[in-house]
N, C-alpha and C positions, 0 to 999 in steps of 0.2 A: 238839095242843100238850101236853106233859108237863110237871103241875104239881106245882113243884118245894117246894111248901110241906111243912115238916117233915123235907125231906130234906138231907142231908149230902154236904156238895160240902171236898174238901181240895185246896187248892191253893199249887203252890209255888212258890218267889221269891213269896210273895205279900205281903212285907212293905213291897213300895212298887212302882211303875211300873205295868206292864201287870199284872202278880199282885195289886197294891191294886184298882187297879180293877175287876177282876175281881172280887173279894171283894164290894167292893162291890152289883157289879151281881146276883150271887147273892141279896143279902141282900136287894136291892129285889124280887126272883121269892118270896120270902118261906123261902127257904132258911137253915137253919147252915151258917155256914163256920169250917174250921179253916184260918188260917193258918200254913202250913207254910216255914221260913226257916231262915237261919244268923246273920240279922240279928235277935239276940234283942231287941236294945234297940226298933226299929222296929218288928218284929213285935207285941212287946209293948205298946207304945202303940197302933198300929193299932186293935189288938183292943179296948183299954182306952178308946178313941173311939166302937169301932161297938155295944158294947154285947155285952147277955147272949147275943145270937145267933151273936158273932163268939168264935173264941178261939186263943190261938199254940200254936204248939210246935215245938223247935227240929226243924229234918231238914234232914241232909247228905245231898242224894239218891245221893251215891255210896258209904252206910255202910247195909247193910240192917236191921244192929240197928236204925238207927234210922227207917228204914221202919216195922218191924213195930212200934216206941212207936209211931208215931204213928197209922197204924193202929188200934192198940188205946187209944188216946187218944182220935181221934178217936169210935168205936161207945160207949166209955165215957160220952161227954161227951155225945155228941148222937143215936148209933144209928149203923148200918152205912155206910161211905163209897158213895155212887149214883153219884157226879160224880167223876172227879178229873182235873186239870189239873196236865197237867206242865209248866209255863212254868220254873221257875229251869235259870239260862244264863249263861253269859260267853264272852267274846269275849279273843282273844289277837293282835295283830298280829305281822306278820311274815313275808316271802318266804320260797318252799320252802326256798330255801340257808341264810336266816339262824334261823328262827324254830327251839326248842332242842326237844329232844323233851321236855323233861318239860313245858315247854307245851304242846305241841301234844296230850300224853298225858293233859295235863289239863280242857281243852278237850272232847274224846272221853268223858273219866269224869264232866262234870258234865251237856254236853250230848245224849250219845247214852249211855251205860254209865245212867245217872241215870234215865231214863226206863223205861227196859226195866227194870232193877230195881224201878220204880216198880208197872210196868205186872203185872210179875211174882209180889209181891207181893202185891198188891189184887187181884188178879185171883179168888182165892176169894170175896172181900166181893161183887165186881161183878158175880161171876155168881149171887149170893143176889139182889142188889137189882137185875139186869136192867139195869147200868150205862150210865155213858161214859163216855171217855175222849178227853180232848182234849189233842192234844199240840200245842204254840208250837214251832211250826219257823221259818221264815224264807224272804223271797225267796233266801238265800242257799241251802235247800235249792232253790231252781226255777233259776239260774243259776252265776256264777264271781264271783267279787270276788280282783281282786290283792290280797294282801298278808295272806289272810283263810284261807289253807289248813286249819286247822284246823278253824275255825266251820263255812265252808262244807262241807266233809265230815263235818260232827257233822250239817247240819240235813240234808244230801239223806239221810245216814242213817237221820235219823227221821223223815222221811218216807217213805224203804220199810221202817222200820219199823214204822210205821203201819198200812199194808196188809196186813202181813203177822198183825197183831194182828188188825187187823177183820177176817181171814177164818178165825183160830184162835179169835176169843170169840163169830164170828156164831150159832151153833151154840148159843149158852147166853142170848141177847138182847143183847150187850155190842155194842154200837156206838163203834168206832174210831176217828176225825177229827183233821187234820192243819191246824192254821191258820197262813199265812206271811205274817207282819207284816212292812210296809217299813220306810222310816224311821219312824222313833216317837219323840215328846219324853219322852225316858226320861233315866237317868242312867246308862244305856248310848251314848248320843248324845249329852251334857252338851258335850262338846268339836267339835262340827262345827257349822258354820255353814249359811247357805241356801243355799249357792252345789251344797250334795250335793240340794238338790231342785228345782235349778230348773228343769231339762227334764225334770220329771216331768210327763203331761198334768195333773194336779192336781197343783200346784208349792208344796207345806207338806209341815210334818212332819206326821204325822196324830197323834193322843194317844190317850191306853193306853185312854179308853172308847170310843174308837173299834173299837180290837180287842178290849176286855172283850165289848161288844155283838155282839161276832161270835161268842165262844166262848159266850156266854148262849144268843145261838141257836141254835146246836148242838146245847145239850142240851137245848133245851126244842123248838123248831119245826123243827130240823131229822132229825124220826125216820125219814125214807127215806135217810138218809145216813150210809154206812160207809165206811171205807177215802178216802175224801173229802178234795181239797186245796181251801182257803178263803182266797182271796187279799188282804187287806187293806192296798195299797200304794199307794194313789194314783194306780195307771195305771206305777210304777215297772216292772215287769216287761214289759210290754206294748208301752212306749216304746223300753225298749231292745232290743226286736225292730223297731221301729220306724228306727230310727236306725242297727241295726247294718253 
């Protein structure tokens, strides 16, 4: 197990949903966390809640100046980033026909462009501090969802973007991981109802420390694992091989 006391984990969307929890469960392993958002006013309280261990700063993961703040924010404030989690994401509806390219274009710059920039970046800190890297993909990188062309082509991207990271940072100790959350009671799902889980074999949404507890794993008990998908859905994926 890798213990993660005194070390620095940044992670981002982390100013509420699956990225708070996350924060969270960091801080319980006895870690600093920066969170990392574009939601200054959330962020900001967060942090003003978890205390001297927690602290914000804003990052557009698709703006590298502000990559390298926060970066240098981060080692400032608390020492070199060990952890980082790429979780901030949006979602864009919309059929192939209808859905407008600068959506779909945007989609791609916060959920695939955003990461690799991320990953690119930190990538000098991670190879000082013997890193990881956990990137929030989705079942939607493991399948299709109508009406979702964008997203779903953002997360199967970073998911072979994943792989291809864990076999260019293996070489320096940087361990690489792919986690794909189902449904989740986020305020990404604030508008669906039960009826999107109810032939899943476990038929609920699951909640963000549900998947917070999986990305804690990662970097702490899971050190034989690189390049790695960690499926977090309920049986969502499974079923509908099940059914199809």
């Amino acid at each position: 197990m890798r213990n993660l006391a005194g070390s620095t984990v940044l992670v981002t969307g982390g100013a509420r949903g699956i990225g708070a929890a996350t924060t969270r469960g960091f801080l319980e392993r006895g870690a600093f966390v920066v969170i990392a958002d574009v939601l200054d006013d959330a962020g900001t309280a967060l942090a003003e809640e978890l205390g001297e261990r927690a602290a914000y700063v804003h990052l557009d993961v698709t703006e590298i100046d502000d990559w390298t703040s926060a970066l240098d924010f981060a080692e400032q404030r608390f020492g070199p980033v060990s952890v980082l989690v790429n979780n901030a994401g949006v979602v864009e509806f919309g059929s192939i026909d209808e859905q407008t390219p600068k959506a779909f274009r945007h989609v791609l710059d916060v959920n695939l462009y955003g990461p690799w920039l991320g990953m690119h970046t930190a990538a000098p800190t991670l190879r000082r501090t013997g890193g990881v890297i956990v990137n929030v993909s989705s079942t939607a990188g493991l399948m299709g969802y109508a009406n979702l062309g964008a997203y779903v082509a953002s997360k199967w991207g970073l998911r072979g973007l994943t792989k291809t990271a864990a076999l260019d940072l293996a070489s320096d100790s940087v361990r690489v991981c792919s986690v794909h959350p189902g449904p989740i009671a986020t305020p990404m799902t604030a508008g669906f109802d039960d009826a999107m889980v109810a032939d899943q074999p476990i038929p609920r949404f699951g909640m963000p420390e549900e998947v917070a507890a999986l990305i804690v794993f990662i970097a702490t008990e899971g050190t034989f694992s690189t390049g790695s998908e960690f499926v977090v859905d309920g049986g969502a994926v499974v079923g509908s091989m099940l059914t199809a």
